[in-house]
N, C-alpha and C positions, 0 to 999 in steps of 0.2 A: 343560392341556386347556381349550379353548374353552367359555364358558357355552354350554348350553340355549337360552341367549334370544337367543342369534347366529345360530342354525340358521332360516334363512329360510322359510318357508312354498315356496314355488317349488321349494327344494333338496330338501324334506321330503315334496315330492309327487312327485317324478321317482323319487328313492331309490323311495318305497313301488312304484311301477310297476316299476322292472327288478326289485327282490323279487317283485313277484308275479307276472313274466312272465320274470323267469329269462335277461333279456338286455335290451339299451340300444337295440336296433333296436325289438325288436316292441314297449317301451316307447315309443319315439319315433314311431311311427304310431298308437300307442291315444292317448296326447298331442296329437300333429300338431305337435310340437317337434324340430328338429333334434337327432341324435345327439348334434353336438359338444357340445353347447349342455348338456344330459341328462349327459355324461361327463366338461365340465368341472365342474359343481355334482357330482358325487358326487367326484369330486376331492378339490371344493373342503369337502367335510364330513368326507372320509378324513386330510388336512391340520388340519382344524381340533380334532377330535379324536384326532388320530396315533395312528391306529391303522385298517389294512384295515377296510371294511366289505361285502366279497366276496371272496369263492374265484374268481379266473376260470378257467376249464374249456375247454378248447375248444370246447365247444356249449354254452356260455351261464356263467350267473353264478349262483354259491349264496349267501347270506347265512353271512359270517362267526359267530363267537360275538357278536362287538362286533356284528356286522348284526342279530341276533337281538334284542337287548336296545334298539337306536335301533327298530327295526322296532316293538317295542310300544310305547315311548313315542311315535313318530309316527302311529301309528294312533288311539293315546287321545287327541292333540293333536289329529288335525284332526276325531274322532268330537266334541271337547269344544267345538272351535272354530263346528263347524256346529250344534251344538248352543244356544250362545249366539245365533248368527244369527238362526235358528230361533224362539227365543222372544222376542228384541228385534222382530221382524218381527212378532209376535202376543203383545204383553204377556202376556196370558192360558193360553198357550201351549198352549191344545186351542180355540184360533178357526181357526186352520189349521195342517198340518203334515204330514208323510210319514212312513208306518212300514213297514219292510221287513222282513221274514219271510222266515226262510228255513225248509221246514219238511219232511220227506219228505211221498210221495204221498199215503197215506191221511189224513192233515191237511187236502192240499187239496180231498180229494174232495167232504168238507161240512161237517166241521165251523168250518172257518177261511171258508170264505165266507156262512154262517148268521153267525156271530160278526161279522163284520165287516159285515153287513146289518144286524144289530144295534145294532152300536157306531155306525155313522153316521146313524143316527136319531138319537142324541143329541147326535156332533159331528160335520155333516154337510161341514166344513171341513177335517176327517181325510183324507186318501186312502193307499190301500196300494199295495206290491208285493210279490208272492207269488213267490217264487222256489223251484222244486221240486228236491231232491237225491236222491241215495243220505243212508242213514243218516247216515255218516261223513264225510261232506261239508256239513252242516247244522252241526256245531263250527264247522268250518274258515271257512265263510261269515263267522259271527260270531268268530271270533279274525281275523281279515280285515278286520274292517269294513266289511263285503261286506251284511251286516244287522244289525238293531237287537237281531233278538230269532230264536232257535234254534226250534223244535219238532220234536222227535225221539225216538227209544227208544232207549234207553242200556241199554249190557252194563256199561260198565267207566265211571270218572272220566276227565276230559279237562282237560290242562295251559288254564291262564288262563281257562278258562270257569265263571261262576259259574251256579251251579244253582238260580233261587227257587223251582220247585216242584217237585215228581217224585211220582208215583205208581204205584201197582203198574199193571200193563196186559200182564197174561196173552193170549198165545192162543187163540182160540176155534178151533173146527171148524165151515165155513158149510157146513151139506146141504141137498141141495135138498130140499121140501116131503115129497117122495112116495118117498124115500128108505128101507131099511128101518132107517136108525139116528136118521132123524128126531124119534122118538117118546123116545130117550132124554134122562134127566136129566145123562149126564155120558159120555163117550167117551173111550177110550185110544187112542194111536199106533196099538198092533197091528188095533185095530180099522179105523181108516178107511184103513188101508193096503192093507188088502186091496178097494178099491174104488179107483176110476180119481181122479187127484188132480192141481189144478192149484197149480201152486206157482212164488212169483215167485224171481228171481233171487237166485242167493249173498251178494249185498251186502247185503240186508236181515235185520234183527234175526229175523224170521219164519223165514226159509231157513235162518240161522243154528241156531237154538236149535233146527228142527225136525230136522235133518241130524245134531249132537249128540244127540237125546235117542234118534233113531230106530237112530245107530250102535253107542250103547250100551244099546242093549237085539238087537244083532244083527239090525234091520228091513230087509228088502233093499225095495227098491220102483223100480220107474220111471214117472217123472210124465206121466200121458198129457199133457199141456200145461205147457209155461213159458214166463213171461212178464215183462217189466218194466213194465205196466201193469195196478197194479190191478184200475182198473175190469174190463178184459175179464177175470180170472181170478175177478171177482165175477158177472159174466155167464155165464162158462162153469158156474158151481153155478145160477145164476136159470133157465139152460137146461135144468137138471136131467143136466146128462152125467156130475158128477162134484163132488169133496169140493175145498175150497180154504181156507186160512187166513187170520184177520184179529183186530186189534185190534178192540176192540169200540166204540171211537168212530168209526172208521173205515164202520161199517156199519149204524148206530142206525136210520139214516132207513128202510134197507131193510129191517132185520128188523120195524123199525112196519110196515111197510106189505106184513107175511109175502112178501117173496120169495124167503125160503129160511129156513132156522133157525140162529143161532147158537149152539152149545152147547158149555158147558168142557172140557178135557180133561183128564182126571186124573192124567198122567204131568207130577209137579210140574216137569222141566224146563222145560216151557213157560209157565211164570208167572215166571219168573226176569229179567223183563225191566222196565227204568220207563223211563214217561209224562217228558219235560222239558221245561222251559220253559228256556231259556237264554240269558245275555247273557254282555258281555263284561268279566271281572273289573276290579273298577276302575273302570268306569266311571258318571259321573253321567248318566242315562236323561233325555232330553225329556221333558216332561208329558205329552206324546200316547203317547210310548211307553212308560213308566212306567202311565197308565192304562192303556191296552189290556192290557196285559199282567195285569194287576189282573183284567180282564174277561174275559179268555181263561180266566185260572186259576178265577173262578169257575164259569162254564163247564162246566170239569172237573171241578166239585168237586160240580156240580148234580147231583139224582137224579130231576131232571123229565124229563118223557117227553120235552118239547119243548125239551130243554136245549143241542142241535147240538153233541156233545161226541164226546168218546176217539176214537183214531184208530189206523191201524195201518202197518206196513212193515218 
């Protein structure tokens, strides 16, 4: 079997594209590299290692077991590669540099752009990208190498992704002001079910755990509003038409500023859910991104009023 250190960068970046677009054509237009060109270097790494590193399929190409195993050493090789760049480029390695986030919705609504208004006051040489997913898709970015750093709500563990923080991040109940369950210290399912209720898509931890907790207590409901936008389902309670769910970082800034009430809810399935920060197992973190992420977590961990934290999805 051929060394590691014979696998060429060129070969090692073609490979990751028909992996992550599942064929050697729509790799070769995301590239602007010739097919032939893309199918002799995977070839020539399937020879060099003797052994398949795809299923070919009629409609595209799967990663073998041998593709599975090169796929995460090539991802940590060119995350570690640019990494090195990156700081040769800025000895100091928070004078400049890029950090990518991939995070669900309620993340980006405010707490991740407070934080990073923040953080670049100090290292005004940082700059971000904010990339918005479903839940389950915020892993996948980061085992990808798609981003530096995860923020998401987790039900269950997730293969190759390492976890540095996690916190609890129960569901709230957001009513509108003038509401008659306003004035309560703590609310149940059965209770706001019987009230008009907006609630985001199945893919979210939210829809999730709410769908469970409400089946198993027998709660029939139909949601006058669904949506896969936050914001408007936090709009539709600010309007006062109806009840809607959130993390409680996700909505800090509005409950300061009473646009509606968030309050607990006491059917414990809906606190079964955590807060993560995630990267990619393995991997040695940039300084820029190693701090922020430092900075995020304290963030969360703040109990100031003005702290731009917890989020929801």
């Amino acid at each position: 079997m051929a060394s590691f250190h014979h696998l060429t960068a060129p070969a090692l970046r073609y490979f990751l594209d028909v992996a992550k677009f599942g064929s050697i054509s729509e790799a070769s237009a995301h590239l602007n590299v010739a097919s032939s060109a893309i199918s002799r270097q995977i070839s020539s790494l399937e020879e060099q290692l003797n052994t398949p590193l795809f299923e070919r399929k009629p409609r595209g190409m799967m990663l073998s077991a041998a593709g599975e195993l090169l796929a995460a050493y090539a991802r940590k090789v060119t995350l570690e590669t640019n990494r090195v760049i990156d700081e040769i480029a800025a000895l100091e390695g928070l004078e400049k540099g890029k950090v990518t986030v991939a995070s669900t919705e309620g993340f980006s609504m405010e707490f991740l752009p407070f934080c990073i208004r923040d953080y670049q006051k100090a290292f005004p040489g940082i700059y971000f990208q904010v990339e918005v997913f479903a839940p389950h898709e915020v892993s996948k970015a980061v085992q990808n190498g798609d981003a530096d750093i995860g923020l998401a709500f987790s039900l269950t563990p997730v293969s190759n992704i390492r976890v540095i923080h996690s916190q609890p991040a129960p569901i709230l109940a957001l009513i509108p002001n003038h509401h008659p369950l306003a004035n309560k210290k703590r609310v149940s399912l059965r209770q706001i079910c019987a009230y008009p209720l907006a609630l985001p898509y199945p893919d979210t931890t939210v829809r999730q755990l709410f769908d469970i907790c409400a089946s198993q207590q027998g709660l029939a409901y139909t949601p006058a509003f669904v949506s896969n936008y936050m914001s408007a389902l936090n709009q539709f309670t600010i309007s006062g038409a109806g009840i809607s769910l959130a993390g409680e970082i996700s909505v800090r800034k509005r409950v300061e500023q009473n646009l509606f009430k968030a309050i607990p809810i006491r059917d414990k399935g809906m606190g079964i859910r955590n807060l993560e920060v995630q990267i990619l197992a393995g991997r040695t973190l940039p300084k820029a991104v190693s701090s922020f992420c430092q900075f995020i977590i304290e963030h969360m961990n703040s109990n100031e009023s003005d702290s731009h934290q917890d989020i929801s999805q």
